[in-house]
Backbone of each chain as nested JSON, in Angstrom:
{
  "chains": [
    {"id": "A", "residues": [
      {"number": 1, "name": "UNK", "atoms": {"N": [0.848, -1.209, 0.0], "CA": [0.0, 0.0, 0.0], "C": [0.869, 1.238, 0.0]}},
      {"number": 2, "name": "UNK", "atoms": {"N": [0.538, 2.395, -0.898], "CA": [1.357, 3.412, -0.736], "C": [0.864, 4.384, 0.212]}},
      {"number": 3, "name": "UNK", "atoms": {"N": [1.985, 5.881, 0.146], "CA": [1.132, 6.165, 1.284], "C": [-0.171, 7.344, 1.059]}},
      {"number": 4, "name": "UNK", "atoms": {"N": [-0.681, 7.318, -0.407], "CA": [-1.797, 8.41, -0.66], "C": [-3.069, 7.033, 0.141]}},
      {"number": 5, "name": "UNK", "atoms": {"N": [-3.041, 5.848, -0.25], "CA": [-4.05, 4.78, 0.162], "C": [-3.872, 4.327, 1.706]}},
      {"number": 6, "name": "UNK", "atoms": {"N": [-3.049, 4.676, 2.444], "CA": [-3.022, 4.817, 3.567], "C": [-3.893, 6.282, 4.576]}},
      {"number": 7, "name": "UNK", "atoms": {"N": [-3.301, 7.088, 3.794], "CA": [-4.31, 8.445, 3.94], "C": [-5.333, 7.936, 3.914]}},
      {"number": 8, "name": "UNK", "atoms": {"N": [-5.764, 7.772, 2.627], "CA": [-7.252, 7.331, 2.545], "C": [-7.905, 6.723, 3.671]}},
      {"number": 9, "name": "UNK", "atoms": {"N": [-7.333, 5.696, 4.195], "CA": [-7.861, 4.671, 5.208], "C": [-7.749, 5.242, 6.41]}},
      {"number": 10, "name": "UNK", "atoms": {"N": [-7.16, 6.354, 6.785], "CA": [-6.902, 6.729, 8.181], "C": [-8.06, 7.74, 7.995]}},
      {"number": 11, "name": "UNK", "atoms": {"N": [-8.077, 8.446, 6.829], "CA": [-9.657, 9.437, 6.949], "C": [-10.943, 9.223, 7.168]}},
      {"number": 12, "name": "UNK", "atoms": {"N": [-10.991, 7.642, 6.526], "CA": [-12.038, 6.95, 6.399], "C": [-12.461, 6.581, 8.074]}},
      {"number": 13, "name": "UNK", "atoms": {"N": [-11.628, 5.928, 8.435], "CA": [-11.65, 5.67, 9.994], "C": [-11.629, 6.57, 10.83]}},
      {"number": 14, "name": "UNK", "atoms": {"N": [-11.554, 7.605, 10.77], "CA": [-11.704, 9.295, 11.721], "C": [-13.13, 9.498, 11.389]}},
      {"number": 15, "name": "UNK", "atoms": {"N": [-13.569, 9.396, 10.007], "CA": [-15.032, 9.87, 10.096], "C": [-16.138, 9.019, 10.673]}},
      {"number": 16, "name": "UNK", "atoms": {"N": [-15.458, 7.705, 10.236], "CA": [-16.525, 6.785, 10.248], "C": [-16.508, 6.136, 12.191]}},
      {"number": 17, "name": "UNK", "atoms": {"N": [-15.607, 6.701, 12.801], "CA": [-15.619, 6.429, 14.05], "C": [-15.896, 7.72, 14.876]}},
      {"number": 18, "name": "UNK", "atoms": {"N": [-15.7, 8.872, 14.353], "CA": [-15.934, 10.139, 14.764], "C": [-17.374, 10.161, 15.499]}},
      {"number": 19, "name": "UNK", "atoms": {"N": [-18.257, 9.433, 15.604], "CA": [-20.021, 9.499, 16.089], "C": [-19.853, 9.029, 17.624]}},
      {"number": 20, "name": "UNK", "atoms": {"N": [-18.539, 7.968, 17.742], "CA": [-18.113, 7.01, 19.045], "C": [-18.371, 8.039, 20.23]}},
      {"number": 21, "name": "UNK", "atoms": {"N": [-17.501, 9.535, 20.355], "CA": [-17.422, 9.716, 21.655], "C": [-19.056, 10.768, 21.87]}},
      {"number": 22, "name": "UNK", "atoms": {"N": [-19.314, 10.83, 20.794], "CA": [-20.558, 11.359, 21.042], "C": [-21.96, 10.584, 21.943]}},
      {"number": 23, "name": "UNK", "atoms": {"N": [-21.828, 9.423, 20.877], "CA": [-22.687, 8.202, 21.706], "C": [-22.187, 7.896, 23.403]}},
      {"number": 24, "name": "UNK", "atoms": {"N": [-20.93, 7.806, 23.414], "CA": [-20.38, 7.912, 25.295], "C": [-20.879, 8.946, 25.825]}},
      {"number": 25, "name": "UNK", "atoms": {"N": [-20.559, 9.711, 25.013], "CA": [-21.563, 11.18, 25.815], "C": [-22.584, 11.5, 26.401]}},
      {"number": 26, "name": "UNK", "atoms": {"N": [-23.562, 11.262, 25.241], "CA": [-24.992, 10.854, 25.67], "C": [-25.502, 9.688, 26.853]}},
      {"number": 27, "name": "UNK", "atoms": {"N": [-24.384, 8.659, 26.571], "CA": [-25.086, 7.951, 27.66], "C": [-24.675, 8.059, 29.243]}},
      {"number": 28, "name": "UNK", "atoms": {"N": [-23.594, 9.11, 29.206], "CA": [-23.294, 9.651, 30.52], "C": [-24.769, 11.036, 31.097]}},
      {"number": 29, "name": "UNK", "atoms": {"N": [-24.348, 11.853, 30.166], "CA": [-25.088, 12.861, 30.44], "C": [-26.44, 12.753, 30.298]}},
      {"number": 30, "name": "UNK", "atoms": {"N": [-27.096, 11.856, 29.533], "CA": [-28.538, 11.785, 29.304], "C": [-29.538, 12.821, 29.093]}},
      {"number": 31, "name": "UNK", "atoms": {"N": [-28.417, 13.674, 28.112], "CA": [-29.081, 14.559, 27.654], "C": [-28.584, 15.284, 26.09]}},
      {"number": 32, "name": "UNK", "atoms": {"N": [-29.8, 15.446, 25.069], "CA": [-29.273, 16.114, 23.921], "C": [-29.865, 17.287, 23.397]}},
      {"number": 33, "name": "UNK", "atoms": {"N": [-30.552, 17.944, 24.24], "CA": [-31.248, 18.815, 24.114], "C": [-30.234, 20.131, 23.226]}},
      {"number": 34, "name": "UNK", "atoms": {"N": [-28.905, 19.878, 23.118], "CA": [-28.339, 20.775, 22.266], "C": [-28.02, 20.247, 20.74]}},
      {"number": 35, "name": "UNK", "atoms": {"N": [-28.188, 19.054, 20.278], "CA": [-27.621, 18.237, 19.559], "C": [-29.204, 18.536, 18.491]}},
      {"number": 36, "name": "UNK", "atoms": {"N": [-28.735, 18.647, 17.479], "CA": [-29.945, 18.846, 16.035], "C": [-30.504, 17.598, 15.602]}},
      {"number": 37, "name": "UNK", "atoms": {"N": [-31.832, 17.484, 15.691], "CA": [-32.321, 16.419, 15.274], "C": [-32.6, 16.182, 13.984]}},
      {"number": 38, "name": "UNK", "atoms": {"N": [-32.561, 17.369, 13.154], "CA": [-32.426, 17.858, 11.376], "C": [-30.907, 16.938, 11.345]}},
      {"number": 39, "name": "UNK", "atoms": {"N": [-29.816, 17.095, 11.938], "CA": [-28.608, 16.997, 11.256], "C": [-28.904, 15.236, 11.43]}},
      {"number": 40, "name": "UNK", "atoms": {"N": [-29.47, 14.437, 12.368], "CA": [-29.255, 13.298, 12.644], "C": [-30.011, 12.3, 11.946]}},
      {"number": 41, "name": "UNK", "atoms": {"N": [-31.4, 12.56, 11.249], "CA": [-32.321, 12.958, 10.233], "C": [-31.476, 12.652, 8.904]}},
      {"number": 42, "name": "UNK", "atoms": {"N": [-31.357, 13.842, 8.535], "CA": [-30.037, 13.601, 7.391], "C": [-29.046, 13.206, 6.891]}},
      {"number": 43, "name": "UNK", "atoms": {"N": [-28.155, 12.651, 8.319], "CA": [-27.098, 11.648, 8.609], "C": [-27.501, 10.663, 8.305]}},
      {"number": 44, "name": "UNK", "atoms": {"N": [-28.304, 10.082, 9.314], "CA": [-29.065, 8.146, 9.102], "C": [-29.926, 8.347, 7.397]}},
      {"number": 45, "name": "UNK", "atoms": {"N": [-29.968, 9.364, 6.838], "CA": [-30.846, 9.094, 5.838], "C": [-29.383, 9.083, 4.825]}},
      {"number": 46, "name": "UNK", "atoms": {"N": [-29.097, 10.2, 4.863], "CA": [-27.774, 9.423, 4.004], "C": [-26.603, 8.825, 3.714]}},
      {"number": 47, "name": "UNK", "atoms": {"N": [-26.498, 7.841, 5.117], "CA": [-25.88, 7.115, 5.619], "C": [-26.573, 5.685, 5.108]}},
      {"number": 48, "name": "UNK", "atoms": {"N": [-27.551, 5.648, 5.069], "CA": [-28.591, 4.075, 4.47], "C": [-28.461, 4.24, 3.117]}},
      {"number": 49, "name": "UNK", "atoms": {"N": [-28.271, 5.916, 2.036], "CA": [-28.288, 5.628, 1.105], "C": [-26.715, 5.413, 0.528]}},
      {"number": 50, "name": "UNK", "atoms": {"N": [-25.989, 5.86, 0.905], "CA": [-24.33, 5.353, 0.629], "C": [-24.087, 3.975, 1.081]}},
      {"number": 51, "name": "UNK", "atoms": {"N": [-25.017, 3.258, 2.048], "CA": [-25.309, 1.91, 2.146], "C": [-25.602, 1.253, 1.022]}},
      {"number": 52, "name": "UNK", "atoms": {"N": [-26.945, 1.323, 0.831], "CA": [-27.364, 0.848, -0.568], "C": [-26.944, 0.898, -1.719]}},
      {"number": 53, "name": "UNK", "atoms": {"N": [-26.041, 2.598, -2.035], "CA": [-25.004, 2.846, -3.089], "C": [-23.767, 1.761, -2.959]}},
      {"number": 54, "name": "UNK", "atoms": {"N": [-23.296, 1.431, -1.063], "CA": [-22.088, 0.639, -1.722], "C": [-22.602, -0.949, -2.033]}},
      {"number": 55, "name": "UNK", "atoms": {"N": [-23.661, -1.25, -1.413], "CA": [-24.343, -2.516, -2.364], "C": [-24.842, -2.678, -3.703]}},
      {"number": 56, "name": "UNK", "atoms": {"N": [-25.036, -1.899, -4.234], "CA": [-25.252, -2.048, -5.457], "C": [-24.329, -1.759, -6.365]}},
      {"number": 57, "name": "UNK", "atoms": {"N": [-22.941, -0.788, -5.958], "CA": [-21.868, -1.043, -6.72], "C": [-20.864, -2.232, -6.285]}},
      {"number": 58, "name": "UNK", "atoms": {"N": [-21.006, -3.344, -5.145], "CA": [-20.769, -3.665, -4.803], "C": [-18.936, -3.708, -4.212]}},
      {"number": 59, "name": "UNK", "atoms": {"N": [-19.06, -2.465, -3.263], "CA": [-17.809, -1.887, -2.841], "C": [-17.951, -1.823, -1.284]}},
      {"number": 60, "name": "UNK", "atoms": {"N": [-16.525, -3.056, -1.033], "CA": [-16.699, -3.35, 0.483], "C": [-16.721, -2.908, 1.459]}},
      {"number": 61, "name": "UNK", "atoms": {"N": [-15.129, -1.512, 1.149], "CA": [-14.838, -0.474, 2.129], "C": [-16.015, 0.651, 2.014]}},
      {"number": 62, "name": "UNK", "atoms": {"N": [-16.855, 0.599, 1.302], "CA": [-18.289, 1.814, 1.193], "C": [-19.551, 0.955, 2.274]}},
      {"number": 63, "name": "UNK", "atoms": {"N": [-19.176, -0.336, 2.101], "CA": [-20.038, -1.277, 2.829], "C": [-19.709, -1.463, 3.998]}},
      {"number": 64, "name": "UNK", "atoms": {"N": [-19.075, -1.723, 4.465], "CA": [-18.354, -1.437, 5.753], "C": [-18.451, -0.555, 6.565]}},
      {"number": 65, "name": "UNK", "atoms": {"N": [-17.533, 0.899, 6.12], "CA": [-17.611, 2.074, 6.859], "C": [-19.286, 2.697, 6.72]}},
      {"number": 66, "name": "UNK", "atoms": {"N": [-19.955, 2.345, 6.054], "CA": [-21.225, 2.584, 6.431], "C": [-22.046, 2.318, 7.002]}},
      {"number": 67, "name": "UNK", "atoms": {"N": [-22.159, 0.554, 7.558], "CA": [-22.834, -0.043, 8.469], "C": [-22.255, 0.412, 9.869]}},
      {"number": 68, "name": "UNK", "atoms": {"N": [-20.742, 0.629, 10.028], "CA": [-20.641, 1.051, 11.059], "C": [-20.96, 2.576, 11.65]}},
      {"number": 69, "name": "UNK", "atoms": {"N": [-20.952, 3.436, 10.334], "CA": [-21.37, 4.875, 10.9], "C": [-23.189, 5.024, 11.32]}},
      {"number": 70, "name": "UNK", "atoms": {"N": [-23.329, 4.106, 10.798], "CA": [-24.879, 3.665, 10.658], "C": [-24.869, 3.426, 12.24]}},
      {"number": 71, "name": "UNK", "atoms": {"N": [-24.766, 2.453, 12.747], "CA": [-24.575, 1.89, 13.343], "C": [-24.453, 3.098, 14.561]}},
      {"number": 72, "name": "UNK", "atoms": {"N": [-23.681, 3.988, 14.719], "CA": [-23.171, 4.951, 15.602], "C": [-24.498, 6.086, 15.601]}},
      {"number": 73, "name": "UNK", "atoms": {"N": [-24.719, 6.676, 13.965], "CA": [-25.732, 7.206, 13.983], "C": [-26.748, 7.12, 14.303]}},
      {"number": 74, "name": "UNK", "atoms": {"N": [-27.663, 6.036, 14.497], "CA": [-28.692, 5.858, 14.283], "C": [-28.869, 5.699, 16.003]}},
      {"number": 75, "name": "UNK", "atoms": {"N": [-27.865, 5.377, 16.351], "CA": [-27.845, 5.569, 18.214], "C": [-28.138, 6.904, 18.794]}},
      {"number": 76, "name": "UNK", "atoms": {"N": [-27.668, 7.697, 18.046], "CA": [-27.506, 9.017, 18.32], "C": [-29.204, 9.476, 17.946]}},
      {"number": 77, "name": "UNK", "atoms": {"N": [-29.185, 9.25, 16.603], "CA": [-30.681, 9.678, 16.523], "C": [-31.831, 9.025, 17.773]}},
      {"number": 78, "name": "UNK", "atoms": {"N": [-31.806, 7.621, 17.968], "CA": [-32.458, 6.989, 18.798], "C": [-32.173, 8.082, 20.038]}},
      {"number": 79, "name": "UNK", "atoms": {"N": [-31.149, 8.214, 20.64], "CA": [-31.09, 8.887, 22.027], "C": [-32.11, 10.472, 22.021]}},
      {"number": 80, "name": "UNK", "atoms": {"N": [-31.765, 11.302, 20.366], "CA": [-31.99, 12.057, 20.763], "C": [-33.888, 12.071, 20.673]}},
      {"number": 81, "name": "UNK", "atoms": {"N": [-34.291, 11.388, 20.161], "CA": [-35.771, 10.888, 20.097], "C": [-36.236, 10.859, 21.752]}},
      {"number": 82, "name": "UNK", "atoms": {"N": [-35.505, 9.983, 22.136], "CA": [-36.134, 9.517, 23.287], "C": [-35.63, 10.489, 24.959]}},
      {"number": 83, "name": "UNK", "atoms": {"N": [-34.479, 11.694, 24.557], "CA": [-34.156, 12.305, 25.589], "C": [-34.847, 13.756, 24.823]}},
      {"number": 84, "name": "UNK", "atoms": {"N": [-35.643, 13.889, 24.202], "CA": [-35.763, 14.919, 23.723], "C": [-36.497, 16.199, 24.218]}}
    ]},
    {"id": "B", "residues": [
      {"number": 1, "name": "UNK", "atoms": {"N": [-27.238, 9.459, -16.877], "CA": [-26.88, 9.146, -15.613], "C": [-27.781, 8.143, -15.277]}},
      {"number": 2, "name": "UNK", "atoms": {"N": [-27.125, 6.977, -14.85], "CA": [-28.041, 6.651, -14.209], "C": [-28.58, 5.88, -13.045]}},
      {"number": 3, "name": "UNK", "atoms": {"N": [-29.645, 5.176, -12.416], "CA": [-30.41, 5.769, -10.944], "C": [-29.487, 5.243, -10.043]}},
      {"number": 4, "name": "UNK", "atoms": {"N": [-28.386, 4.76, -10.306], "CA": [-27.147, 4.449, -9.218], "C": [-26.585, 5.388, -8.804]}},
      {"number": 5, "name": "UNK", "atoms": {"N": [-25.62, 5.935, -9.635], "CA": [-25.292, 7.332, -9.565], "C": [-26.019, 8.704, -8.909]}},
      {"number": 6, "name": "UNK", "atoms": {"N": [-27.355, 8.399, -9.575], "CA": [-28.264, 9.672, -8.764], "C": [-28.044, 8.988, -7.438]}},
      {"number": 7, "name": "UNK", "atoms": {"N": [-28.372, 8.123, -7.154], "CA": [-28.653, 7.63, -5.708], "C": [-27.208, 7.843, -4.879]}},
      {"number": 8, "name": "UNK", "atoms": {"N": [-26.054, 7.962, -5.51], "CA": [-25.118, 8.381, -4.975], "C": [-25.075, 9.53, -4.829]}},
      {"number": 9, "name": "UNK", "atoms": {"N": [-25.078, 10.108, -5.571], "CA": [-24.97, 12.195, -5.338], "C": [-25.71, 12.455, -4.066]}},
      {"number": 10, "name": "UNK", "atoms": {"N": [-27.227, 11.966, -4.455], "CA": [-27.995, 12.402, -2.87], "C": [-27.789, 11.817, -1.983]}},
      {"number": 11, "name": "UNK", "atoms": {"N": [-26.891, 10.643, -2.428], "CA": [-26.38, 10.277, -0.408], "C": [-25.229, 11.401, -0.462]}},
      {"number": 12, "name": "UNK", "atoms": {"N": [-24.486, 11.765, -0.984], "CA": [-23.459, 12.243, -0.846], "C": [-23.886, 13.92, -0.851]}},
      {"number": 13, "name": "UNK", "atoms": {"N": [-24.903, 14.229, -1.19], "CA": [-25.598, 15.748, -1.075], "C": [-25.985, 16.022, 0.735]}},
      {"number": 14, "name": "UNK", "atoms": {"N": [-26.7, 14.633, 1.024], "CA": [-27.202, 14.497, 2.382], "C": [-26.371, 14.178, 3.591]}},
      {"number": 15, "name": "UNK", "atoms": {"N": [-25.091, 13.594, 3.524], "CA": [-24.298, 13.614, 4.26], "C": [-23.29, 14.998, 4.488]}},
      {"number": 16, "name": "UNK", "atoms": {"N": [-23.212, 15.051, 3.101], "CA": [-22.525, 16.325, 3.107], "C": [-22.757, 17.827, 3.592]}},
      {"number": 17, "name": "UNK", "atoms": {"N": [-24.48, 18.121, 3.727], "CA": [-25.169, 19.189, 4.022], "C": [-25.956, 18.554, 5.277]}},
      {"number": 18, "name": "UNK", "atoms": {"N": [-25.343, 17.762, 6.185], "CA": [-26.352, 17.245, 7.027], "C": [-25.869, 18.504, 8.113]}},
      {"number": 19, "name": "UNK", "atoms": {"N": [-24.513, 18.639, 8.34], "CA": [-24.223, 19.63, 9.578], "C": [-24.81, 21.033, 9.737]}},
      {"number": 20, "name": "UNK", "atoms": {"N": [-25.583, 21.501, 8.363], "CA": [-26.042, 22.935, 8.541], "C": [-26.806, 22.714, 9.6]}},
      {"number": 21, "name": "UNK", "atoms": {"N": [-28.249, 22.233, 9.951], "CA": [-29.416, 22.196, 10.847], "C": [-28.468, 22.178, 12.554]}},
      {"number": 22, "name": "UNK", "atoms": {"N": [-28.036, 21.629, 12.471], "CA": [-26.553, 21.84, 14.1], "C": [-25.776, 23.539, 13.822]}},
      {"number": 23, "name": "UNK", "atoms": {"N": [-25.372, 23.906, 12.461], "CA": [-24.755, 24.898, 13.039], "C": [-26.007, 26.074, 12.792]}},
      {"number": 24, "name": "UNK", "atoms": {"N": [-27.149, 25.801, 12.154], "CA": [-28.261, 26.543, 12.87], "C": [-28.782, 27.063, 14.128]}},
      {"number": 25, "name": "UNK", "atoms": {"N": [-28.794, 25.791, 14.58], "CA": [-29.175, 25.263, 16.037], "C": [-28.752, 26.127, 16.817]}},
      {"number": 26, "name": "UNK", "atoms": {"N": [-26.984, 26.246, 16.526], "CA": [-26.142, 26.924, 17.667], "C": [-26.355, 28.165, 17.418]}},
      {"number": 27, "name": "UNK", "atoms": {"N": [-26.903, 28.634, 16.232], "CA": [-26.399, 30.292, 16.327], "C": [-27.76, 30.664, 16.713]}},
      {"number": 28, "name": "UNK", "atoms": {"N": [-28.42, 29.571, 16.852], "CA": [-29.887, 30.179, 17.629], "C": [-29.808, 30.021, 18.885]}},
      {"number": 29, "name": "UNK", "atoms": {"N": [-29.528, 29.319, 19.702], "CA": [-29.594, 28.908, 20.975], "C": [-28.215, 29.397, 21.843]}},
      {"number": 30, "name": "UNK", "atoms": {"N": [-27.004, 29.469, 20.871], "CA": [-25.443, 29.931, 21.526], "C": [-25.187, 28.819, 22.791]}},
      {"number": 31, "name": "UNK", "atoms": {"N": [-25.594, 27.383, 22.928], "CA": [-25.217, 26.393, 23.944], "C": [-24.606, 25.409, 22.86]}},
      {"number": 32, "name": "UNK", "atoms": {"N": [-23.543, 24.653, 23.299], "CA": [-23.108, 23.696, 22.74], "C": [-22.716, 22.368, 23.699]}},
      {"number": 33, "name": "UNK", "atoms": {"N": [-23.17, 22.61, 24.797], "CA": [-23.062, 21.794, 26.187], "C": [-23.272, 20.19, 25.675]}},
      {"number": 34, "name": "UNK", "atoms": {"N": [-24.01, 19.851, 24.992], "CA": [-24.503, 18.42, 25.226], "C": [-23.556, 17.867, 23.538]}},
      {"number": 35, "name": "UNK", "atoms": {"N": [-23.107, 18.746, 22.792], "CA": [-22.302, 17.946, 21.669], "C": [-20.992, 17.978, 22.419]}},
      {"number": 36, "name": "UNK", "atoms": {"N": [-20.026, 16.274, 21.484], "CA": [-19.057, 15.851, 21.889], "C": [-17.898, 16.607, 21.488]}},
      {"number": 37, "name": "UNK", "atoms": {"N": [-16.943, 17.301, 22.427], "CA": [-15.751, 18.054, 21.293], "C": [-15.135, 17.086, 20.881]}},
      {"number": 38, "name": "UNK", "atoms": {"N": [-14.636, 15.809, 21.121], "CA": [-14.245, 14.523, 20.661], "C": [-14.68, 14.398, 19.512]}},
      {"number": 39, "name": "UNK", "atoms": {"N": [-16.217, 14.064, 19.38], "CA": [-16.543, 14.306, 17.73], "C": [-16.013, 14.968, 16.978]}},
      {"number": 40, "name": "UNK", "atoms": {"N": [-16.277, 16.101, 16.975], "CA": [-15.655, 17.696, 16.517], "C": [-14.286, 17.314, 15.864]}},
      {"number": 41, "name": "UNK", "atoms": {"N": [-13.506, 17.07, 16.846], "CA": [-11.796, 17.271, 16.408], "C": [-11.785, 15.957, 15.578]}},
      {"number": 42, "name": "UNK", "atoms": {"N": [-12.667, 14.193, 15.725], "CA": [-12.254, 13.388, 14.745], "C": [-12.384, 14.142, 13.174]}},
      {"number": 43, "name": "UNK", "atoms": {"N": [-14.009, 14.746, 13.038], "CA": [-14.341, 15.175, 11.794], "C": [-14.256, 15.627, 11.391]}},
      {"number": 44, "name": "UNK", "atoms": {"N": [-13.235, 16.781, 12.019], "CA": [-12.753, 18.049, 11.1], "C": [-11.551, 17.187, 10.842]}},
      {"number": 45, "name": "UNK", "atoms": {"N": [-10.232, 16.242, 11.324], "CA": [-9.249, 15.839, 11.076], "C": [-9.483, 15.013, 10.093]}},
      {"number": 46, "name": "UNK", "atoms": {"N": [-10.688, 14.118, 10.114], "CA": [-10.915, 13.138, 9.253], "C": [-11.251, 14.158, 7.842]}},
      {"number": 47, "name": "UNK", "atoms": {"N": [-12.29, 15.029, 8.025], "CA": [-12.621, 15.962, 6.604], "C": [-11.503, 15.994, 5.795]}},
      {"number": 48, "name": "UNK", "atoms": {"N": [-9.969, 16.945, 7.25], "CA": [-9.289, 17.249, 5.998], "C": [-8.126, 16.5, 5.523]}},
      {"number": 49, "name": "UNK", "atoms": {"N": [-8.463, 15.371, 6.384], "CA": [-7.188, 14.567, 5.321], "C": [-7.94, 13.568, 4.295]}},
      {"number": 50, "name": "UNK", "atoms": {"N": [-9.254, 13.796, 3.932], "CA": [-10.029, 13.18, 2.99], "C": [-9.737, 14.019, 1.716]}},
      {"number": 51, "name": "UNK", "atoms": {"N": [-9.607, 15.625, 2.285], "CA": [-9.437, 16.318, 1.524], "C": [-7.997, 16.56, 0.718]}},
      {"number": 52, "name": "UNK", "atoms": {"N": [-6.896, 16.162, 1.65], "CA": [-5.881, 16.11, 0.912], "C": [-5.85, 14.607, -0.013]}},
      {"number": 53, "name": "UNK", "atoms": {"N": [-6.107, 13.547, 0.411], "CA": [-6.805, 12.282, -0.262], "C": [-7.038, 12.871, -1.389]}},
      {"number": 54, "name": "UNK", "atoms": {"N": [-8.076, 13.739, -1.468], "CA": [-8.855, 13.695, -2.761], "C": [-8.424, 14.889, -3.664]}},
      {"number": 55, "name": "UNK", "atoms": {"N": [-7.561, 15.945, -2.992], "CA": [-6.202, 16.268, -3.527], "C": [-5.406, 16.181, -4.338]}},
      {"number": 56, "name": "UNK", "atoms": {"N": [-4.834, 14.892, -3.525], "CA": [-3.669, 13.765, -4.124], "C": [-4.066, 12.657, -5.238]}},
      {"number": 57, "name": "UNK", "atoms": {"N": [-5.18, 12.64, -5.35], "CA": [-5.96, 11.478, -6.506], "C": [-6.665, 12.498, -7.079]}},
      {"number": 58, "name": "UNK", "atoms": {"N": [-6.516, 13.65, -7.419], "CA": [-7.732, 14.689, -8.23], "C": [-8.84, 14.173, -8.116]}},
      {"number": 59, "name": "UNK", "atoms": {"N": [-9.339, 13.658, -7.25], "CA": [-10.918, 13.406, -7.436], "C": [-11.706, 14.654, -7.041]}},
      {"number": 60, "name": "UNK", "atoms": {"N": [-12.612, 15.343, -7.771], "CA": [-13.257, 16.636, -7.772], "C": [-14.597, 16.331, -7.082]}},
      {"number": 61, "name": "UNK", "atoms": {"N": [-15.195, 15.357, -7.437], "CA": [-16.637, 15.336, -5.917], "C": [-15.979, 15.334, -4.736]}},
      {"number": 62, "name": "UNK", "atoms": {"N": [-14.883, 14.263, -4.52], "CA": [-14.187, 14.231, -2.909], "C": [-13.696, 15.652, -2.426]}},
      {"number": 63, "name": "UNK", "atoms": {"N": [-13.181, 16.376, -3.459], "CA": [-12.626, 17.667, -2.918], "C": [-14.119, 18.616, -2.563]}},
      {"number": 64, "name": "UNK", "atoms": {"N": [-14.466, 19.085, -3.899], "CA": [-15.849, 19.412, -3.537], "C": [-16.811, 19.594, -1.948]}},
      {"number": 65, "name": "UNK", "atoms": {"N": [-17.234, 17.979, -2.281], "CA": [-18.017, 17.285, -0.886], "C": [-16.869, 18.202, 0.132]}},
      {"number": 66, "name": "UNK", "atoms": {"N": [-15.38, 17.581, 0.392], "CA": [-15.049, 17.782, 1.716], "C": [-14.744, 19.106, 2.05]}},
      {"number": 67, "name": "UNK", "atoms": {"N": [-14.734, 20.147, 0.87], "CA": [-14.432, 21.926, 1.469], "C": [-16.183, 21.853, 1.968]}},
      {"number": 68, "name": "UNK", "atoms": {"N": [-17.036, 21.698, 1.595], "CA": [-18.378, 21.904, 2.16], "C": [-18.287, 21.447, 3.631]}},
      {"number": 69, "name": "UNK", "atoms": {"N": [-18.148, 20.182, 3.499], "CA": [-18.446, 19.486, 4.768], "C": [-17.115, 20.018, 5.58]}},
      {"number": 70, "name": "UNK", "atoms": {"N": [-16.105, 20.6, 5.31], "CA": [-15.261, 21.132, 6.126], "C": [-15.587, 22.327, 6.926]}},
      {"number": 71, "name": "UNK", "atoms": {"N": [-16.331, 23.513, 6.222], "CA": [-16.749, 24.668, 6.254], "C": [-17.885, 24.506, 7.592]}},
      {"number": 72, "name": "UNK", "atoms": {"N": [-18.782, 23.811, 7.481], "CA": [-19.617, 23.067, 8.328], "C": [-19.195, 22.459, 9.588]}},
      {"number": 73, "name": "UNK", "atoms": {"N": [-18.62, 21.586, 9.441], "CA": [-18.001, 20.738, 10.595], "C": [-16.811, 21.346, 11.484]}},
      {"number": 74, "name": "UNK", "atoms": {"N": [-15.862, 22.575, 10.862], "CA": [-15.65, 23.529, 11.596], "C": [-15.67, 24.772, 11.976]}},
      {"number": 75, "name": "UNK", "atoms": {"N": [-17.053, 24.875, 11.463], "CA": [-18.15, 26.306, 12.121], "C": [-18.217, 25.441, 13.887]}},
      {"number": 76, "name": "UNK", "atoms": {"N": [-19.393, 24.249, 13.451], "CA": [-19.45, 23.534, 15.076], "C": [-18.333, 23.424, 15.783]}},
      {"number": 77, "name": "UNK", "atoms": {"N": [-16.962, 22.773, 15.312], "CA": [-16.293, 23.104, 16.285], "C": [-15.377, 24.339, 17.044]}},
      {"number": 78, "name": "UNK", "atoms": {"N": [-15.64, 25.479, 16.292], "CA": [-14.762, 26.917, 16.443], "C": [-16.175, 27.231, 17.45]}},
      {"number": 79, "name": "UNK", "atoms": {"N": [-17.729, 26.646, 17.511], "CA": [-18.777, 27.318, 18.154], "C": [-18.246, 26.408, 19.62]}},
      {"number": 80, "name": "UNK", "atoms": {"N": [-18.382, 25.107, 19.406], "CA": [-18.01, 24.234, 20.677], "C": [-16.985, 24.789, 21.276]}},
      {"number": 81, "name": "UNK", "atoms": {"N": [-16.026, 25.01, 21.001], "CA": [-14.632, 25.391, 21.536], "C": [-15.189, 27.078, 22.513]}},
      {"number": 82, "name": "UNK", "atoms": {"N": [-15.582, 27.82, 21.204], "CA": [-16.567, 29.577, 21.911], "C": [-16.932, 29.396, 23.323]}},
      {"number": 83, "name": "UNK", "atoms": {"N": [-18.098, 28.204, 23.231], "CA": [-19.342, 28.235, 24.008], "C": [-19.256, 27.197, 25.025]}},
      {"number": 84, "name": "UNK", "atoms": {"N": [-17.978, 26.637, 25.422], "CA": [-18.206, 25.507, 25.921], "C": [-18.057, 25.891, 27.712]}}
    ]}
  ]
}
């Protein structure tokens, strides 16, 4: 691997893990009353569709880092639903 | 074009413009108490080395997408850092 495809993979993994300390957050503080429920909305929505985009082009690292941001997001949305 | 591709742009329209409704939020309310600065610093680091990524491979949606989503993602954190 050179090192522009190494970049790549370290960006990929900052974004796609970037949701982590947020979700710790929430479940300390139990509260999101500052956190946008528009932005989280729009996240999980186009987070399922870059899902479906990397299944149907069938591209692993698009498949991957998306179930897991999914995965982070959709926690976040859930919390802020239910602490709202 | 076709409906693959579309279906990519608008995931990639919707992820990309998901942070406005948050940096709305803040310039209405001026609290940033309950978002993670942890988040913050992965996604602006992750943005911009996506951005040199996409840089370094001329890819013009990746550059594109990530000055947007950069512009965005560190409005929230220059507000988090303000207001915290």
């Amino acid at each position: 691997m050179n090192y522009i495809v190494i970049l790549g993979l370290v960006a990929a993994a900052l974004t796609t893990f970037s949701s982590l300390p947020q979700v710790v957050k929430i479940i300390k503080i139990k509260e999101t009353k500052d956190i946008s429920l528009g932005m989280y909305v729009l996240v999980v929505a186009g987070i399922i569709l870059w899902l479906v985009y990397g299944l149907l082009i069938g591209d692993l690292p698009l498949i991957t880092a998306n179930v897991v941001s999914l995965i982070f997001t959709a926690t976040i949305l859930g919390f802020k639903i239910k602490y709202k």
